[in-house]
Phi, psi and omega in degrees: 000312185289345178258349170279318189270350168305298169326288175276348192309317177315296187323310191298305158336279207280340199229045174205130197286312199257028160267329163339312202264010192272148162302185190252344169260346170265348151300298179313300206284324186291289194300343189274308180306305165315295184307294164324294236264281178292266161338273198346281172307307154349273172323287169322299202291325188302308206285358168283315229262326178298315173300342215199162209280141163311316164286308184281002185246359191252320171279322169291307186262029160253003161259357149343276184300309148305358176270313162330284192290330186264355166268348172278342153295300179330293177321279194243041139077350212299161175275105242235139157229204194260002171286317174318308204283335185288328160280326171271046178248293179318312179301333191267296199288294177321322196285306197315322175287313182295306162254021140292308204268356202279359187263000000 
């Protein structure tokens, strides 16, 4: 994590205007986030994937990136048009084909 944030961090920099403006509390809360958000998550999926099959942990985490985006509508309001609903649908019917099909 720390050499992915070495890495992406210039970019985010040089190619986004409002880490330039951020305060010294919005550091704090961009870091909070981090710690939580990525190490958390981190931390959680290694000691699950230790619980559970290679296959049922390769599926739970290819409904990740789709669990994501329908909990930021619900959640945070985010904006579902019909390319949004059309990618969790395809993301929904791939998870479904696969453990319909894994026998």
């Amino acid at each position: 994590m720390l050499i992915a944030c070495l890495v992406l961090a210039p970019f985010t920099w040089l190619l986004t205007k409002r880490f330039a403006h951020a305060k010294r509390s919005d550091w704090w809360v961009i870091a909070a986030i981090s710690l939580f958000g990525m190490v958390g998550f981190t931390a959680a999926m290694l000691f699950g994937m230790r619980l559970t099959t290679g296959v049922i942990g390769s599926t739970i985490m290819s409904a990740t990136p789709a669990v994501t985006a329908a909990a930021a509508v619900v959640f945070f309001g985010a904006a579902m048009n019909w390319r949004t609903s059309g990618a969790l649908a395809l993301a929904v019917a791939g998870i479904v084909m696969i453990n319909l099909l894994r026998t």
